[in-house]
N, C-alpha and C positions, 0 to 999 in steps of 0.2 A: 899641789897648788895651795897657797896658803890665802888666808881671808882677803889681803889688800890685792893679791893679783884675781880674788876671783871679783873684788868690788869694782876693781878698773876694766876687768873685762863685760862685765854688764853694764859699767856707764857707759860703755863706748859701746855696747848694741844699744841702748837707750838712745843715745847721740843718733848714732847711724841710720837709727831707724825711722826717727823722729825727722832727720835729714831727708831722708829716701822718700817718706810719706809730704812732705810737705812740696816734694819738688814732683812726684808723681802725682797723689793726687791732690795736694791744698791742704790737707791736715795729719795729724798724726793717728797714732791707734790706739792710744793709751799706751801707760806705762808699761804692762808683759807686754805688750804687741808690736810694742818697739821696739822693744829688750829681742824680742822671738826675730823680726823681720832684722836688726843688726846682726843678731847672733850668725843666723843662716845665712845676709849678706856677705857678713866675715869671710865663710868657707865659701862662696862662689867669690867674692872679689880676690879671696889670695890664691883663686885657683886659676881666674883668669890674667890677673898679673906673675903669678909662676909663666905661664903659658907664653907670655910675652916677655917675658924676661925682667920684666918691672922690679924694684925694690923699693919698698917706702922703710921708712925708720921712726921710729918714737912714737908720741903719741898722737899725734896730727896725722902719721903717714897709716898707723891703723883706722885711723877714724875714718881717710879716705878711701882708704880699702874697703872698711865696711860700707861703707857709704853710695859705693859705685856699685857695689857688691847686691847689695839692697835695692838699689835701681834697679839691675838690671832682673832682680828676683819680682820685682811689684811689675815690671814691665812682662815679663814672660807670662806671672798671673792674669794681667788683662788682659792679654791676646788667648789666653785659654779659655777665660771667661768669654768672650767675646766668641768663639768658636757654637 
């Protein structure tokens, strides 16, 4: 992986996470916290669009992957917290 795909990959957990947070709870988590909550969106949203057959493309369609991805990762933490 060379520098500019690892910079694109951390903007787009930055984005993602930053997305996920404001639509879960109202704000975001800071910059690593965004970066960390897209990253790990990432791998849950392309595992449940794998699972469904989904394809996204370019830059927009990763963003939404991370994006749902993230959602659905802040959502499973407040129902555990909540437990």
């Amino acid at each position: 992986m060379d520098i500019t795909s690892l910079i694109i990959f951390l903007v787009i957990g930055a984005i993602a996470g930053w997305l996920a947070g404001q639509l879960i709870k109202g704000g975001g988590f800071g910059l690593v916290g965004n970066i960390i909550v897209g990253i790990v969106g990432a791998i849950i949203g392309g595992f449940l669009f794998g699972m469904l057959g989904i394809n996204t493309f370019g830059l927009i369609g990763s963003i939404v992957t991370a994006t749902i991805g993230a959602v659905v990762l802040l959502f499973l933490i407040g129902l555990v917290k909540k437990a």
